[in-house]
C-alpha positions as CSV (number, residue, x, y, z in Angstrom):
1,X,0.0,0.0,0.0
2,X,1.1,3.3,-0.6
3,X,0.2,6.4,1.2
4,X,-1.5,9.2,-0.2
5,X,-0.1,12.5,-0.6
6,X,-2.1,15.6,0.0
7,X,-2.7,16.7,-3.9
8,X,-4.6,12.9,-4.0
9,X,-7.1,13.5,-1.1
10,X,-9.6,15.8,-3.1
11,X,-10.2,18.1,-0.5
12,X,-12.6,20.3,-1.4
13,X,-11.7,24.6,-1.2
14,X,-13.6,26.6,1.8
15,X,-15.7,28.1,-0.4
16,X,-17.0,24.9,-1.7
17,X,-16.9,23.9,2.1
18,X,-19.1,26.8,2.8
19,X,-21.3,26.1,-0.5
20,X,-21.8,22.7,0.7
21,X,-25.1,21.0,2.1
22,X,-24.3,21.0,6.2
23,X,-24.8,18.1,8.5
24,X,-27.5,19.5,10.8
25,X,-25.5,19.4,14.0
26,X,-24.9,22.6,16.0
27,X,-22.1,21.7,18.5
28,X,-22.4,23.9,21.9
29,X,-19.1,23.8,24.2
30,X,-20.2,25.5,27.4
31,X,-17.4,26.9,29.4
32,X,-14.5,24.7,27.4
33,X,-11.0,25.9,29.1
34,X,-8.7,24.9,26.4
35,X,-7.9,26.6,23.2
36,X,-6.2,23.2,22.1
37,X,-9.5,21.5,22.6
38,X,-11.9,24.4,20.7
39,X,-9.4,23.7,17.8
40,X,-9.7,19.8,17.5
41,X,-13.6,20.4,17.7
42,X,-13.3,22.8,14.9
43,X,-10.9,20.1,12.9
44,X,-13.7,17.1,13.6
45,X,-16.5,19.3,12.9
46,X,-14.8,20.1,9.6
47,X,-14.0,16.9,8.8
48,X,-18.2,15.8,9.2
49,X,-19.8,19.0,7.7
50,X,-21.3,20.5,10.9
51,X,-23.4,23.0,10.8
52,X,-22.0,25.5,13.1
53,X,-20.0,25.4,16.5
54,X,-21.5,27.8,19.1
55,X,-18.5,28.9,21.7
56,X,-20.1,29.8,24.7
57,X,-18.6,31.6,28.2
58,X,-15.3,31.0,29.0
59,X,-14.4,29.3,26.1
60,X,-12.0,30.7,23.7
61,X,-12.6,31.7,20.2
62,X,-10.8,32.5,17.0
63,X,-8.1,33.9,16.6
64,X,-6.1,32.3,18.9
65,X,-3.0,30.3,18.4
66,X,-3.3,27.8,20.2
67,X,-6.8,27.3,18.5
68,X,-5.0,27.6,14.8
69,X,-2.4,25.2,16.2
70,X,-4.8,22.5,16.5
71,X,-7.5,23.6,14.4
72,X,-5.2,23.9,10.9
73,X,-7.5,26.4,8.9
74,X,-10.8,25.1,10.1
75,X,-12.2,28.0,12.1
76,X,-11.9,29.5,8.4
77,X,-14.3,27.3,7.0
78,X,-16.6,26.1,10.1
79,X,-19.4,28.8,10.9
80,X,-19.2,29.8,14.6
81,X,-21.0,32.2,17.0
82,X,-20.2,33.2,20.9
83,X,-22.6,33.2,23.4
84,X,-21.8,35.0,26.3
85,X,-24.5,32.4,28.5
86,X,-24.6,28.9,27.4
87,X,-28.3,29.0,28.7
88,X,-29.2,31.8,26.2
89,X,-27.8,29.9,23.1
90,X,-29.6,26.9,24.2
91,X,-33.0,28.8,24.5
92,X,-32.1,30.2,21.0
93,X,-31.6,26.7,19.5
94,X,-34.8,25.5,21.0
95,X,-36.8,28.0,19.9
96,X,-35.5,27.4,16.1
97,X,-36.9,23.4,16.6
98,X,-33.3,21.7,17.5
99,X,-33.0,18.8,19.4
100,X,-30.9,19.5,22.4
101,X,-28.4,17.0,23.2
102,X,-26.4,17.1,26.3
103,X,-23.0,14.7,26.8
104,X,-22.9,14.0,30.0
105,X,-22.5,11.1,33.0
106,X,-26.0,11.6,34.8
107,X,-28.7,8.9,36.0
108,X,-31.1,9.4,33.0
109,X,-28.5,9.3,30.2
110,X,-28.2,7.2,27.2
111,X,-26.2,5.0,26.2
112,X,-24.5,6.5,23.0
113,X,-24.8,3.3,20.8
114,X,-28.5,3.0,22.3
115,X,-29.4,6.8,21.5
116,X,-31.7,6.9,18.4
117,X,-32.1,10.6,16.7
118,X,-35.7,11.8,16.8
119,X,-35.3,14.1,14.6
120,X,-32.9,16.6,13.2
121,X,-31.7,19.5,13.6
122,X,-29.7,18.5,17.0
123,X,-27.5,20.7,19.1
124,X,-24.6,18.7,20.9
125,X,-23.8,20.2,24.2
126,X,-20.0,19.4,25.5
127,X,-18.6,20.9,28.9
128,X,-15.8,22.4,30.6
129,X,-12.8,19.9,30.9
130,X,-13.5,19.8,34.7
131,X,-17.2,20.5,35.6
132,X,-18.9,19.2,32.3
133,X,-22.0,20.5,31.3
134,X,-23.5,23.3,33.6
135,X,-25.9,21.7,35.5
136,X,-28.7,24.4,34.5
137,X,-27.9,23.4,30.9
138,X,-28.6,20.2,31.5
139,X,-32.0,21.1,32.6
140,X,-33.1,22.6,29.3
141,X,-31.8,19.4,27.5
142,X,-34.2,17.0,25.4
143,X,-31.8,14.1,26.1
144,X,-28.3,13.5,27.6
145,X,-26.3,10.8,25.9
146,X,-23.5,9.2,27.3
147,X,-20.1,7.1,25.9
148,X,-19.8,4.0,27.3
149,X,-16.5,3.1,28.6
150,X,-15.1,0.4,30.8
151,X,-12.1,1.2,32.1
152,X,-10.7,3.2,35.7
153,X,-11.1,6.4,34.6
154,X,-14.6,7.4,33.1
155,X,-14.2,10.5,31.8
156,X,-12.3,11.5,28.4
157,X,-10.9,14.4,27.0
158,X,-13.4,16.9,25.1
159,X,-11.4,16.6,21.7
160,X,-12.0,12.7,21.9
161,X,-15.6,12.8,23.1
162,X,-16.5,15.4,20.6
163,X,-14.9,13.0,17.9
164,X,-16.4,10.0,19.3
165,X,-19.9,11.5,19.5
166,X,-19.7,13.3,15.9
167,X,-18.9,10.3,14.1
168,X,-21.2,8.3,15.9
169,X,-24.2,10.8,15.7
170,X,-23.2,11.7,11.9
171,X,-23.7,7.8,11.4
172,X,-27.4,7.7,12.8
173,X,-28.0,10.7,11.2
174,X,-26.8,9.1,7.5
175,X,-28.9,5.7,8.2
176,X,-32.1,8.2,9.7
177,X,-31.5,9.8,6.0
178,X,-31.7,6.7,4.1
């Protein structure tokens, strides 16, 4: 097998990017800490076609190095907002019909392979690194899914939830389609 260089991938141009029909996910990150971490959920959400990334609180937003570093051009082509109050951008989304998806370890969550997708468009809530999803927020959420895992820790990093749940949501969202 031979690798394939970058002129062979096909990537498609930001303003075809932009141009392009949008998976209809809104990702939320309420009160995210790291600029690292708001890059890599630009980078997945680029990768899947997301709709739009709402940065809410604390969390950083573009410019920002550290966010280019990990982010490699996508805050160019990704639409984003900031929301001074999480709670506010969640009342917005609600209002415009989303589905409002927390990720989160609480008693009525949902197994992330056993969540089905009601309908679409959904709004992805992640946390902060330390606190997870504000517990008010959680409130005004339609359903709280959960990754399964089995190991000591139970808790992973945002950039790898975010990817995990993308993918995995993108998936239902392709078979829901068809």
């Amino acid at each position: 097998m031979e690798k394939l260089k970058n002129k062979d991938l096909e990537r498609i141009s930001i303003e075809e990017f932009k141009k392009s029909r949008k998976t209809p996910i809104t990702i939320v990150l309420d009160n995210v800490r790291s600029s690292l971490n708001v890059g890599s959920v630009f980078r997945t959400s680029d990768a899947f076609l997301i709709e739009k990334i709402i940065l809410c609180g604390i969390t950083p937003t573009p410019p920002n190095k550290d966010i280019r570093k990990s982010a490699l051009g996508s805050t160019n082509s990704v639409d984003w907002d900031y929301e001074n109050n999480t709670i506010d951008a969640v009342l917005k989304l609600k209002k415009n019909n989303y589905q409002i998806i927390g990720v989160e370890q609480v008693k009525e969550s949902i197994m992330l392979n056993n969540f089905n997708i009601s309908k679409d468009p959904i709004a992805i809530i992640f946390g902060n690194e330390v606190d997870g999803v504000n517990n008010d927020v959680i409130n005004l959420c339609n359903e709280i899914i959960e990754i399964p895992q089995f190991g000591t820790k139970h808790s992973l990093n945002i950039s790898v939830s975010s990817g995990i749940v993308i993918w995995e949501l993108w998936n239902k969202l392709v078979s829901f389609k068809n």
